[in-house]
RODO-2510 file (C-alpha; in nm, 4 decimals, decimal comma):
residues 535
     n   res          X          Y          Z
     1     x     4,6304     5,0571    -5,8642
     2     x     4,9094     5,0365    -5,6095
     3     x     5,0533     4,7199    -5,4710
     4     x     4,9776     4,3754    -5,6399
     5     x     4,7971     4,1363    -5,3938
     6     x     4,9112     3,8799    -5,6893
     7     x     5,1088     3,8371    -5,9197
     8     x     4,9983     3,5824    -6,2298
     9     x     5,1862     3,2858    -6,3034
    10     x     5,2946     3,2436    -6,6651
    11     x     5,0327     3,1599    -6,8698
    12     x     4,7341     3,3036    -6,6233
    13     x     4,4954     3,5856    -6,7122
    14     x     4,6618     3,9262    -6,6356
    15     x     4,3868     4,0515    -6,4676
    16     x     4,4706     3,7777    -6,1837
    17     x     4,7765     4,0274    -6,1257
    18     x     4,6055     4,3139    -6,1283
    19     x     4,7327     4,6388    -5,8452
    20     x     4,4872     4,6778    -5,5735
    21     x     4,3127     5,0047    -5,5588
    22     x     4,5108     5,2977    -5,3788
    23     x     4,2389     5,3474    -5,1172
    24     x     4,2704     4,9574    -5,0492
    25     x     4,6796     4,9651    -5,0243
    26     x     4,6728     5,2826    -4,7795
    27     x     4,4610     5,0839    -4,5846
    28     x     4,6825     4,7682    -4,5907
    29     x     4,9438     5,0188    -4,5089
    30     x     4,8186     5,2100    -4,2172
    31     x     4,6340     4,8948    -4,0051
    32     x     4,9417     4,6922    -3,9523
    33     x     5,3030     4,6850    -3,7874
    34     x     5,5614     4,6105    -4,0902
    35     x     5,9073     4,4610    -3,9832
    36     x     6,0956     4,7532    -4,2105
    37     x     5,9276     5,0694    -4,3856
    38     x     6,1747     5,1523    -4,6490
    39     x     6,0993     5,4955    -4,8190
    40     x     6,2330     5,5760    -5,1388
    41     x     6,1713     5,3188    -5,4507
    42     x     6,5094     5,3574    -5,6567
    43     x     6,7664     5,1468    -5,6530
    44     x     6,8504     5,0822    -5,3025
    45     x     6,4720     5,1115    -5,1347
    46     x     6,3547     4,8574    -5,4737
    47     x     6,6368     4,6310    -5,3886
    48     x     6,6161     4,6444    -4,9635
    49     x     6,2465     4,5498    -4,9831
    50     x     6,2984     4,2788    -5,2331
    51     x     6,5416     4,1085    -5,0146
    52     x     6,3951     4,1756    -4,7247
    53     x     6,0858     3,9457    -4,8134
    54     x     6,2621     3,7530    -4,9290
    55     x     6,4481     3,7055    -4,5934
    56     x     6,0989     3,6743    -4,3968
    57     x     6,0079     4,0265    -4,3115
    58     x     5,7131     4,2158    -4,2973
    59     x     5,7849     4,4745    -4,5634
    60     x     5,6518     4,8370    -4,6617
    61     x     5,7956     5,0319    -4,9021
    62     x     5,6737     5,4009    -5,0187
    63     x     5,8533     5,6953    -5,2673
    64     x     5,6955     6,0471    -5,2932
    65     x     5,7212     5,9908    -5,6899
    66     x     5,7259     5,7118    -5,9013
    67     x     5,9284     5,4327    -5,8420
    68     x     6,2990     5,4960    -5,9540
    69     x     6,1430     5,8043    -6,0760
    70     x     6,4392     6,0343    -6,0300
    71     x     6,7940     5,9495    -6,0587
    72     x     6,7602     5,5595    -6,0831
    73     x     6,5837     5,5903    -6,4039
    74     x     6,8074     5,9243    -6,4698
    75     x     7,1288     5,6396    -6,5250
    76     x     7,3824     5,5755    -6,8137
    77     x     7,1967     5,2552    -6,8416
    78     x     7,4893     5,0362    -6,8024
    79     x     7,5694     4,7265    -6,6145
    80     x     7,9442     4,7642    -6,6173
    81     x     8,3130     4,6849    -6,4302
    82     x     8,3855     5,0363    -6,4223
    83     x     8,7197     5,0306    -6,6681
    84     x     8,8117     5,3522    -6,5545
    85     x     8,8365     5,2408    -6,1289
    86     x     9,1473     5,0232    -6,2604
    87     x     9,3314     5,3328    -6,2911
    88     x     9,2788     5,4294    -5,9321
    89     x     9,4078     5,0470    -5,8381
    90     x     9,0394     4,9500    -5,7500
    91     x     9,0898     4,6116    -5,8956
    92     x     8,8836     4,4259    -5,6386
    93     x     8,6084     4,6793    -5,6977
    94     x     8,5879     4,6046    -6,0704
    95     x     8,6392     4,2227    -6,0298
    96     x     8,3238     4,3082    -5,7879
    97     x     8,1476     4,4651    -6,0163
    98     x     8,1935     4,2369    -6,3281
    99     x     8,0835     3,9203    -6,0818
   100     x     7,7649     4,1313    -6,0433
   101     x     7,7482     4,2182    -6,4174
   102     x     7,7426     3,8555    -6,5298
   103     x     7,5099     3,7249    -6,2865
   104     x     7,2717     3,9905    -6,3481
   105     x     7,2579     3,9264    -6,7525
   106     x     7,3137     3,5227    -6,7393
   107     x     7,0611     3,4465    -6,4355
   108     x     6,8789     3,7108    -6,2898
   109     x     6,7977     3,9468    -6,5524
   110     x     6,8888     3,7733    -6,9064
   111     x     6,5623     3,9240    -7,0339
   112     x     6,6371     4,3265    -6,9079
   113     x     7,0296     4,3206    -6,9362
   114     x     7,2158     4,3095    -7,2862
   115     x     7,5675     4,2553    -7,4143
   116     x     7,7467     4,5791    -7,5116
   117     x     8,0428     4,5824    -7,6877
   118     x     8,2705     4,9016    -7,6609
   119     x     8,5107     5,0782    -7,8724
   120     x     8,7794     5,2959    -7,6751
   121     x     8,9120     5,4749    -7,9611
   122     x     9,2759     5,6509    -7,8857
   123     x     9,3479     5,9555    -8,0664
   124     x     9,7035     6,1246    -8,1469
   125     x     9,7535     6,3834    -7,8207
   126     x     9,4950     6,2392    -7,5896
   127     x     9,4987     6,1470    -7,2396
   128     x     9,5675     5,7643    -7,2373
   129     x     9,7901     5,6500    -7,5177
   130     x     9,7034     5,2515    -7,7631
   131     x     9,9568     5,0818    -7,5254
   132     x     9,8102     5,1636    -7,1848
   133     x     9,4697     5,1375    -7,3304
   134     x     9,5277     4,7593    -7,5098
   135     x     9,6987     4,6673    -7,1085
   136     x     9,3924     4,7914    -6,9910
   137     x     9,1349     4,6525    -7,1528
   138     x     9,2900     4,2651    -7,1326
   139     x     9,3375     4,3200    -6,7783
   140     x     8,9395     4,4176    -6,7524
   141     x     8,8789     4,1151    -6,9657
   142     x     9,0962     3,9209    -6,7642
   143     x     8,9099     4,0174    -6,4177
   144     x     8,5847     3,8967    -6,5627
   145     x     8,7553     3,5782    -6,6453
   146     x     8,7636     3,6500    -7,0099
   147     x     8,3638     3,5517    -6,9774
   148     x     8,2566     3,7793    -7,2689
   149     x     8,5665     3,8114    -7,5085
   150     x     8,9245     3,8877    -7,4887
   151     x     8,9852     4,3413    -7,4681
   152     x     9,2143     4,3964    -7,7624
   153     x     9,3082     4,6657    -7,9905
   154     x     9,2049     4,7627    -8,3465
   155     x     9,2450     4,9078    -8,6644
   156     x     9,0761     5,2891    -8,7001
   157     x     8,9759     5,1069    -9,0343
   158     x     8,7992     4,8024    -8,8823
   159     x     8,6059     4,9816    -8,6143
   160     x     8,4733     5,2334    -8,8482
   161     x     8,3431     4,9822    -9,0854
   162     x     8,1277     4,8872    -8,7696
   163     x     8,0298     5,2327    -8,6530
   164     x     8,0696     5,4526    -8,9493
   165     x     7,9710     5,7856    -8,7141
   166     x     8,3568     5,7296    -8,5811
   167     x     8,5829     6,0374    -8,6492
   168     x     8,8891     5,8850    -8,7634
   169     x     9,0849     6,2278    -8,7946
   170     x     9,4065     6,1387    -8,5807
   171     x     9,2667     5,8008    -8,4972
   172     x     9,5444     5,5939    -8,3863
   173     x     9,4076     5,2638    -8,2606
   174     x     9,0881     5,1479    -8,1212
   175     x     9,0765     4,9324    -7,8029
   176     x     8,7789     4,6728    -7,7540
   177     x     8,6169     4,5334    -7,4074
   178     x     8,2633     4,4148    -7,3623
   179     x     8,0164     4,5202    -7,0979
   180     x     7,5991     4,5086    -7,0713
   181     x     7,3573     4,7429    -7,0861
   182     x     6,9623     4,7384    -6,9666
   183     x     6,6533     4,9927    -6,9105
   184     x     6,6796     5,0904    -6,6029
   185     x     6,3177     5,2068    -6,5684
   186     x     6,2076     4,8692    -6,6176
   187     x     6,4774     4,7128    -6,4386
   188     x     6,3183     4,8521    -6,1100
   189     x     5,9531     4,8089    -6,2191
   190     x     6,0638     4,4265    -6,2137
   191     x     6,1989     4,4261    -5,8949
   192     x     5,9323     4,5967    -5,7189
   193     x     5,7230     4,3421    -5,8657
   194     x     5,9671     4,0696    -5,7296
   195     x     5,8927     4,2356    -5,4045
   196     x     5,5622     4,2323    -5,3707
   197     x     5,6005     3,8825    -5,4984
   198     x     5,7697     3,7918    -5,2044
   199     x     5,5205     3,9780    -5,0123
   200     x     5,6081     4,3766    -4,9904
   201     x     5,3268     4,6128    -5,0042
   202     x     5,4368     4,8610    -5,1990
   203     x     5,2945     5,2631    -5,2866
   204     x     5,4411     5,5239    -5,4917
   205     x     5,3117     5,8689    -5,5261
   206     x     5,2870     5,9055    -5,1414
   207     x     5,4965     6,1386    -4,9658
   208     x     5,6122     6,1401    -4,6205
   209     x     5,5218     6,4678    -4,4031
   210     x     5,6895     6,3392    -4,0791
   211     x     5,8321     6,0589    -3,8389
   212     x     5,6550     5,8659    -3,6047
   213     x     5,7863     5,8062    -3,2790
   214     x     5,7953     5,5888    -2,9614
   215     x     5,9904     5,6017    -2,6873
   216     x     6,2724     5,8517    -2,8709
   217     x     6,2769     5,5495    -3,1374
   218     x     6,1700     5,6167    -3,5063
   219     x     5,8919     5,3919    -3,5418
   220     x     5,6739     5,4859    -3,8514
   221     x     5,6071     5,8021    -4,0646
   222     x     5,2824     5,9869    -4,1823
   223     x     5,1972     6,0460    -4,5338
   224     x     5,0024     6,2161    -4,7671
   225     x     4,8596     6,0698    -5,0908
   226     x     4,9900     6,3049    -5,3592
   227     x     4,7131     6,1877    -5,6196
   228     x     4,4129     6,2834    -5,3772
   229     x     4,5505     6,4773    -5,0609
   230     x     4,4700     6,1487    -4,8492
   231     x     4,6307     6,1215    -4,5338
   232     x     4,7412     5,8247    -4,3363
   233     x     5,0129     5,6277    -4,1660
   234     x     5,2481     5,3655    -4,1392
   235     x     5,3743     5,1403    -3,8052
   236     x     5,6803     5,0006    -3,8472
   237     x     5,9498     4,8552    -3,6140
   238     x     6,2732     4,9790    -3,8204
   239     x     6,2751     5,2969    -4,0398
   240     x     6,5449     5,2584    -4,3552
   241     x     6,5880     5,6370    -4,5302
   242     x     6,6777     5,5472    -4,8935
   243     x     6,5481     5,8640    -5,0134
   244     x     6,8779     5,8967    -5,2641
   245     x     6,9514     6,2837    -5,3095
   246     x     6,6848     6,3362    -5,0083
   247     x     6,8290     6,1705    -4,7890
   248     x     6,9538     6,4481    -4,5041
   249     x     6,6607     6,6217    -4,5784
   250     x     6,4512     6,3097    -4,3861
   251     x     6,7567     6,2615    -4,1798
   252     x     6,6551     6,6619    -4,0437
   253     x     6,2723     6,4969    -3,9848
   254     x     6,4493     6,2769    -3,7083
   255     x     6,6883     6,5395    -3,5831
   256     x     6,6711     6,8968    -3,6867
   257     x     7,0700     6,9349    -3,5983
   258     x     7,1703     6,6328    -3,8100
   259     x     7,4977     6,7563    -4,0280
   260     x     7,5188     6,6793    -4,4140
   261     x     7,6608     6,3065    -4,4496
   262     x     7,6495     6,3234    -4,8262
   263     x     7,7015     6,6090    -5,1338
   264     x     7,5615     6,5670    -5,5099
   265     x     7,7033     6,5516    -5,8871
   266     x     7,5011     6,5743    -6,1374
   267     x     7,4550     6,3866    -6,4732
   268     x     7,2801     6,4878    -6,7619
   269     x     7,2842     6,2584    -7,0748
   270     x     7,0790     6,3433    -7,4361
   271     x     6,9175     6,1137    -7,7009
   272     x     6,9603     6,1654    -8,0451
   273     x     6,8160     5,9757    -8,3284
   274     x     7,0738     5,7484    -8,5498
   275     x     7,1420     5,8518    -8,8713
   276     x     7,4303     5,5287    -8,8977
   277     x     7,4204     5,1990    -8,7993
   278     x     7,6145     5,1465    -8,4016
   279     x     7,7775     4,7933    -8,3619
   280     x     7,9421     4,9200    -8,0278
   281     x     7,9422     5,1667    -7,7833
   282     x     8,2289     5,4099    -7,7774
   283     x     8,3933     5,5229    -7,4582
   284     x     8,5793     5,7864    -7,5071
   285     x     8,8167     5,9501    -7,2660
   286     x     8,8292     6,3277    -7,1904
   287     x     9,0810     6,3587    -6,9375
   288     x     9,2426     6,1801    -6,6650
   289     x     8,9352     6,0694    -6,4647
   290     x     8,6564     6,1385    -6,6842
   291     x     8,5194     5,9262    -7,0156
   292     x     8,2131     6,0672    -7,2427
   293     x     7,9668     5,7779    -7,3677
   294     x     7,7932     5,7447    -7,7308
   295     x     7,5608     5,4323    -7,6815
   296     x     7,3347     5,3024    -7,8997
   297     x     7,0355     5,2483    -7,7100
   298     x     6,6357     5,1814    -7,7513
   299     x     6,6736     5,2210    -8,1427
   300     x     6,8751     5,5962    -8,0104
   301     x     7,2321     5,6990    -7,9214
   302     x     7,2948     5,8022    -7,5784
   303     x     7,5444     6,1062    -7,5010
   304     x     7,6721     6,1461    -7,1691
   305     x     7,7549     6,1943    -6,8964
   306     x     7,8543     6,5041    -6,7227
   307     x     7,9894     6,5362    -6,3557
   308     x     7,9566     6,8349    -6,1962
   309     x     7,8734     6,9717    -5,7992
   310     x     7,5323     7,0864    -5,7665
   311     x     7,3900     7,2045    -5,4720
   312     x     7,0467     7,2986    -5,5817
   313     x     6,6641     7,1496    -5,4986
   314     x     6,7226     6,7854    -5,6115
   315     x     6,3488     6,8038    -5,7304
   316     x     6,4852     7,1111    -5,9939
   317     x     6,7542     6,9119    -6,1268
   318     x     6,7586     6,8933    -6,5221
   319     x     6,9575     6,8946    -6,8623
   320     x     7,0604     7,2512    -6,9054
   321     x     7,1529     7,3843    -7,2640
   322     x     7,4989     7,4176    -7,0929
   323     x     7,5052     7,0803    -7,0386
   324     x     7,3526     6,9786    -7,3862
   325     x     7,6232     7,1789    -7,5252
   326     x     7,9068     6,9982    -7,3638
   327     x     7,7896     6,6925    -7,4195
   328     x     7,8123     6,7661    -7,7959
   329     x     8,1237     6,9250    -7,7528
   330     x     8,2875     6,5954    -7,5713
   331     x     8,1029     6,3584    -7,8214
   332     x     8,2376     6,5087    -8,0798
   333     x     8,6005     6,3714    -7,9929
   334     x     8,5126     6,0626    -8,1862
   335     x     8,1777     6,0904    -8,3055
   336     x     8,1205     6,2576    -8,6898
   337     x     7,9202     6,6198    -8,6767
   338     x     7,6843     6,4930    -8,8943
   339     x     7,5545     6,2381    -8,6649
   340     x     7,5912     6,5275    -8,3750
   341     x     7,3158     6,7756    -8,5154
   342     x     7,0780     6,9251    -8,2668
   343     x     6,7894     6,8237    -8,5089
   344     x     6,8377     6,4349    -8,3854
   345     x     6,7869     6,5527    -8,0641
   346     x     6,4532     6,3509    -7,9006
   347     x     6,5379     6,3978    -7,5401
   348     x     6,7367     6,5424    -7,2022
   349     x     6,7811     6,4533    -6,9036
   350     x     6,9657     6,4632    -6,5734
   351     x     7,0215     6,2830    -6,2414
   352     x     7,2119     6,3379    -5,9167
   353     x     7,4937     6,0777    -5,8118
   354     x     7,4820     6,0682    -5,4576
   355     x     7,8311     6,0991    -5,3061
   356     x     8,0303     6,0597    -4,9651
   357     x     8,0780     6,3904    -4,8091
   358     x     8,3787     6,5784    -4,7960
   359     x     8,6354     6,8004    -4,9738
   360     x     8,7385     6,7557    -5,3435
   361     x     8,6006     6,7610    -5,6872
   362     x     8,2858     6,5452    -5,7405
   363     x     8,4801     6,3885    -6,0506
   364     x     8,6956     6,2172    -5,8251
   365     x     8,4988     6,1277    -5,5282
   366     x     8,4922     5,7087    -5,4753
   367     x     8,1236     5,5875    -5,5861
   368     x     8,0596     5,4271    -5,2984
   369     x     7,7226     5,3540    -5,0496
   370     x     7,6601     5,5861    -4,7342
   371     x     7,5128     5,4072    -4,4521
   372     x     7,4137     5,6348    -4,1290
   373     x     7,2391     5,5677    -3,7691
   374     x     7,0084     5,8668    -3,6554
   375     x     6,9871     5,9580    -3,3107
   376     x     6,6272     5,7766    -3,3291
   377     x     6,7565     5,4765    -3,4990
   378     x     6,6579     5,5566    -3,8499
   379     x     6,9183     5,3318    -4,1026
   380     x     7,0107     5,5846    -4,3476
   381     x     7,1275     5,4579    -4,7068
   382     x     7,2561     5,6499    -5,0016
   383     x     7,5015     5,5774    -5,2946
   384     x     7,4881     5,3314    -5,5297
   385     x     7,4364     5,1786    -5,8951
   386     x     7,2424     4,9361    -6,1078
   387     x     7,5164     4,6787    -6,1650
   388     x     7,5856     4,6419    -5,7440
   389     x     7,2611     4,7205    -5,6475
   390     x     7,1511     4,3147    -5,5372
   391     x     7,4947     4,3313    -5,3824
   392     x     7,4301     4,6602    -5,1870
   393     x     7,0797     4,5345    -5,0647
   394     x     7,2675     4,2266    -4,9252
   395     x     7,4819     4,4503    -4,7319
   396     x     7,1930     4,6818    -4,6090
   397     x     7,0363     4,3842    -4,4996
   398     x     7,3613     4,2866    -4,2901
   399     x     7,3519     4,5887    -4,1228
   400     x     7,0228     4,5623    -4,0154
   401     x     7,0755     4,2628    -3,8385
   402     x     7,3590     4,3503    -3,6752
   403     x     7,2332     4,6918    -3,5287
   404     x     7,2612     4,6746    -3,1853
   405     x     6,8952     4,5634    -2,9992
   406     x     6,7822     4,5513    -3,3673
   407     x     6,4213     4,4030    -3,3633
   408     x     6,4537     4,2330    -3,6504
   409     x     6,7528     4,0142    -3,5602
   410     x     6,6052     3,7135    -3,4693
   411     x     6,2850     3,7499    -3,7300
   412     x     6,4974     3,7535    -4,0335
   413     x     6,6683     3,4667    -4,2361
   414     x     7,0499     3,5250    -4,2434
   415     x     7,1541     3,7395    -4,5217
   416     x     7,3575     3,4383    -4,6100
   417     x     7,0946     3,1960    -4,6376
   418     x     6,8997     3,4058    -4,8891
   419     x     6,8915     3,2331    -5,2509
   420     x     7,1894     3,4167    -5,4414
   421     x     7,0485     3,4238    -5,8033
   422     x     6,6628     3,4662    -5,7799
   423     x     6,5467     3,5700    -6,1118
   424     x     6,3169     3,9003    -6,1794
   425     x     5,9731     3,8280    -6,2777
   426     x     5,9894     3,7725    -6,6688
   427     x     6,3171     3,5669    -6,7028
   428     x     6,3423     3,4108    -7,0164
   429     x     6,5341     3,3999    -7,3448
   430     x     6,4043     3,7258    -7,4942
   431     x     6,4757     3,5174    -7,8663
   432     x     6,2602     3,2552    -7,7887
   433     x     5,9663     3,4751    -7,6416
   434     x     5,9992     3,7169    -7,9274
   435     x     5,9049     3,3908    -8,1634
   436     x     5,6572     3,2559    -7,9660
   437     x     5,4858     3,6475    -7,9668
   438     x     5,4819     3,6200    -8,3675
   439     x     5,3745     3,2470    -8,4056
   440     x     5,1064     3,1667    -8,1517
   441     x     4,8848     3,4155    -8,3141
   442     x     4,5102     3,4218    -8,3459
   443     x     4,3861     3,3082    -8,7164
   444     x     4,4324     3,6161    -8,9035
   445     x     4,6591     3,8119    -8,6838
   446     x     4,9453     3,8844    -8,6668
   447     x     5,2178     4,0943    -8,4460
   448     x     5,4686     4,3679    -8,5465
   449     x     5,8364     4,1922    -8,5190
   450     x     5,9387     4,5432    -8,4130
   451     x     5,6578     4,5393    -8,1568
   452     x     5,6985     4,1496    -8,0662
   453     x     6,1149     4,2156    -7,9919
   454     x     6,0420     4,5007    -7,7992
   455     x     5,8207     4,3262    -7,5768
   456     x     6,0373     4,0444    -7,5740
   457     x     6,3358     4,2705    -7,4374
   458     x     6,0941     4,4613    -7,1908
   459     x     5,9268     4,2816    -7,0046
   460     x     6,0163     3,8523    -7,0749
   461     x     5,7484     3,6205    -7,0641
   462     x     5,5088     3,8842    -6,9020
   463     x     5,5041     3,9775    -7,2873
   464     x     5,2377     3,6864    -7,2984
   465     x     5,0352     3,8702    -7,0748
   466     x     5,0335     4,1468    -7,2920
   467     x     4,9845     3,9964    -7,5991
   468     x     4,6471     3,8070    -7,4267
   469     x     4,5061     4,1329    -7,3630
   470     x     4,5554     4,2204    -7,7662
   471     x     4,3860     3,9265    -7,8344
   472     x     4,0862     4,0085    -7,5862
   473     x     4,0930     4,3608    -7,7269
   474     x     4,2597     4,4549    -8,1043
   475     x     4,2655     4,7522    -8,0627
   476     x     4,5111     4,7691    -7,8019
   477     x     4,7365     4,6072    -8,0291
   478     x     4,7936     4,9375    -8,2184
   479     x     5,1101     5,1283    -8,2059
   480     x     5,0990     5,4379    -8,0121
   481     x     5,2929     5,6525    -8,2067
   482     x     5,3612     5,4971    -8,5575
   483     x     5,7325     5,5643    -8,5166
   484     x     5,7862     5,4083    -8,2232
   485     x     5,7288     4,9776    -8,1766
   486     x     5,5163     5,0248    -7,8239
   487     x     5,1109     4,9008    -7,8239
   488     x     4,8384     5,0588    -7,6296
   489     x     4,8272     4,7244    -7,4533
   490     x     5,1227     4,8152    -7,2990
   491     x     4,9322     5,1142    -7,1072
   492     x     4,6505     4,9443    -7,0257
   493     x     4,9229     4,6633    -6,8586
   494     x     5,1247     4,9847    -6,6669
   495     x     4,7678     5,0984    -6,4879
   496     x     4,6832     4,7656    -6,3963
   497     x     4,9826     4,5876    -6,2961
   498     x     5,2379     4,8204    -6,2969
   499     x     5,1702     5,1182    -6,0736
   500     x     5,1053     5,3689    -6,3573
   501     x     4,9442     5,6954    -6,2226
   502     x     5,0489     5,9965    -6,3973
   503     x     5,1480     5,9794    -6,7898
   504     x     5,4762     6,0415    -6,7294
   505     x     5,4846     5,7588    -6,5367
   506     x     5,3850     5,5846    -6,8284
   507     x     5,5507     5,7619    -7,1710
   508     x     5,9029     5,7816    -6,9937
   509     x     5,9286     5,4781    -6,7281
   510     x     5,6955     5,1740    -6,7741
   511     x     5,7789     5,2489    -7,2208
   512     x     6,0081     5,4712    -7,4316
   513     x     5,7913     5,7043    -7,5751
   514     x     5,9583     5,9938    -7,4253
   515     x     6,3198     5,9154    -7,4984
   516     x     6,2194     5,8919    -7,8191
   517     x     6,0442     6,2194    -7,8386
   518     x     5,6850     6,0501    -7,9188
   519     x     5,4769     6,1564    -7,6267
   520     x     5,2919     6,4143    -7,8645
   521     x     4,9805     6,6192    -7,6841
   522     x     4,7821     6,3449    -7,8701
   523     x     4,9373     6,0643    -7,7531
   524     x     4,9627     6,2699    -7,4250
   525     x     4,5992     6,2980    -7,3881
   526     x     4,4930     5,9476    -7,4653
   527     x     4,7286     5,7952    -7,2258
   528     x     4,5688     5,9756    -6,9208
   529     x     4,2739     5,8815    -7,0502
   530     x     4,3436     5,5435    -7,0213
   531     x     4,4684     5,5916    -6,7226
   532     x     4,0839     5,7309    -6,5711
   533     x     3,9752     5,4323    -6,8287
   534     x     3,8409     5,6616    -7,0771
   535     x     3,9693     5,4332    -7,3127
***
């Protein structure tokens, strides 16, 4: 259940896209010579391998977990300019970024990626006073072309008529800018599918236990099947390490003396249930470099982030009650108590930015990607986010080619030939699919609009795919928790064409059912299951 051979067309039988069997993908794995093994499925191995298919290449691509399994589905879940790097002068960076934002939500990903507007509110004795603030936030407009709206400043009284959770103790002013927002679990489970589209073979769960060599030259690694102790290898003529917060760990595979290139700062965000309606997002700032979020999200509000050095097992990392408890704390700058009590609380987590190395605090380190060359010419890639991450497998894929002797030079199309705007799998106006869901229904049927929007805003036009295998099987078209809007088709879709393993690949990446604290024992239990087709 591994690496789609094929993926369906709109309007085919799912089943036509079903994952090939593990035993089958090892296989197609360890009898050929791939172009480029990428290892590590977040957001710079999922984007790498897309584009280099794209480009021509032989691809493989393998993580030791789940795809974006650790800190690319551990995110803020924006797609943003980054108001706060126009402080630091970074104005190209945010004009960058906001290029990057808008293609991703008007052509690539209009199905995955949502508008977000945010409320900066300004409070009497904090950091950044109204005036600075309303500059600011028409000068982000500005470098996004005024695309989404005009940043301006209002009333205390008009933007808590929109979010009524707002403290408005000592509120001075409220400044407005617009960004976008999107699931970032299911932003890579689309783009690995876009990869093996454009022909990647493609296997999570299987961890690398060393480097092949030949000649001195990295030229493959061994692995071991984490779901049944399988061993096997992969050939492959360039080695990229985009392992995120492993990354000098495989770096010491290839040369035990290798020094540290990067350091980590981790963020931990929590989900609480809404008591009040959310129009925006509010940004609010705590000091000079740092802002705390409070985002409605998935039906939830979203609290975060922290940033703070850590320096433990990245495989340990996780939402301490410290952190809980200053994330609270900082919310509650702007955000009501009420609306702040631990009872709401569904969900924790944490993730691990992956930084340059070098002296400082992580809070003001630059966000930007790490590329290395290992003495056995492993490519070595770490850094990055969601709204540059198309961008930063561009540039990847530019530095591949231009490695000197690189054997892929002359295999590859030019970076700058590639189609610009390809579209994940899905596209479509999540509106109109969200109708079509709740009209073209079998006599006597009929869909959830709950369920029907949410698949609409998950997964596009695959939603049709979904929806066939209701009408096939009814039962599948039951909610899984009665709380929540997700069907079991949905898990029955994750095992067969998604990659689904483990449960927790399923209740907290391929749905929502953990951030919304609904993956009961019960629900637990039936899911794996389903995923041994027990049910």
């Amino acid at each position: 259940m591994s690496s789609l051979q094929s993926v369906p067309a709109l309007g085919t039988h799912p089943t036509a896209g079903s994952t090939a069997s593990r035993a089958e993908t090892r296989e197609q794995l360890a009898k050929a010579t791939y172009d480029l093994l990428v290892i590590g499925g977040g957001i710079l191995g999922t984007s790498v391998a897309w584009h280099a298919a794209q480009s021509g290449l032989r691809v493989a691509m393998v993580d030791a977990g789940d795809f974006a399994g650790a800190t690319s589905s551990a995110s803020s879940k924006l797609v943003h300019g980054g108001l706060r790097y126009l402080q630091t002068g970074a104005v190209k960076l945010v004009a960058e970024n906001h290029h990057e934002r808008r293609v991703l939500a008007k052509d690539v990903a209009p199905h995955l990626v949502n508008p977000l507007t945010f409320y900066l509110p300004v409070y009497k004795g904090g950091p950044v006073g109204a005036a600075k603030l309303g500059a600011g936030v028409f000068a982000y407009s500005a470098l996004s072309a005024f695309g989404d709206g005009m940043g301006k400043v209002i009333s205390p009284a008009r933007a808590a008529a929109d979010n009524p959770a707002l403290r408005t103790d000592n509120l001075k002013a409220v400044a407005v800018y617009y960004d976008h927002q999107m699931n970032d679990s299911r932003v890579a489970v689309m783009t690995v599918r876009a990869a093996v589209e454009s022909g990647a073979v493609v296997l999570n769960h299987a961890e690398v236990t060393g480097l092949r060599t030949t000649g001195g030259r990295v030229s493959g690694a061994e692995l071991r099947d984490r779901m049944d102790g399988t061993e096997f290898g992969v050939d492959a003529r360039v080695v990229l390490n985009a392992t995120g917060p492993w990354v000098d760990h495989l770096r010491r595979m290839e040369d035990k003396h290798a020094a540290p290139s990067i350091r980590l700062s981790k963020g931990a965000h929590i989900v609480m249930k809404r008591k009040s309606p959310w129009k925006a997002a509010m940004a609010t700032p705590i000091d000079k470099y740092r802002i705390t979020f409070a985002l409605p999200w998935e039906d939830q509000l979203l609290l975060g982030t922290t940033d703070e050095k850590y320096e433990g097992d990245p495989a340990d990392v996780r939402a301490t009650e410290s952190d809980i408890q200053q994330i609270l704390d900082e919310a509650a700058f702007s955000v009501q108590g009420a609306d702040l009590d631990r009872s709401l609380m569904t969900y924790a987590f944490a993730g691990l930015r992956v930084l340059p190395g070098g002296p400082g605090d992580v809070e003001k380190a630059k966000r930007e990607t790490v590329v290395t060359e290992g003495k056995g010419g492993m490519l070595s890639v770490a850094g990055g986010k969601w709204t540059t991450y198309r961008h930063i497998g561009r540039v990847v894929m530019d530095k591949l080619a231009k490695l000197p002797g690189s054997p892929l030079t002359e295999d590859m199309e030019p970076v700058k030939s590639l189609v610009r705007r390809v579209p994940l799998p899905g596209v479509a106006n999540p509106n109109a699919v969200a109708h079509r869901l709740l009209v073209d229904r079998e006599p006597g049927t009929r869909m959830d609009p709950l369920t029907a929007r949410h698949l609409a805003t998950h997964y596009g036009s695959l939603a049709f795919d979904i929806a066939r295998l209701v009408n096939e099987d009814p039962a599948l078209g039951e909610r899984i928790h009665e709380d929540g809007p997700e069907i079991w088709a949905q898990v029955a879709y994750a095992r067969d064409c998604e990659w689904a393993q483990t449960a927790e690949d399923v209740l907290r990446r391929r749905t929502t059912l953990t951030i919304r604290g609904l993956d009961t024992d019960e629900v637990r239990a039936r899911v794996e299951g389903m995923l041994r087709r027990e049910g």
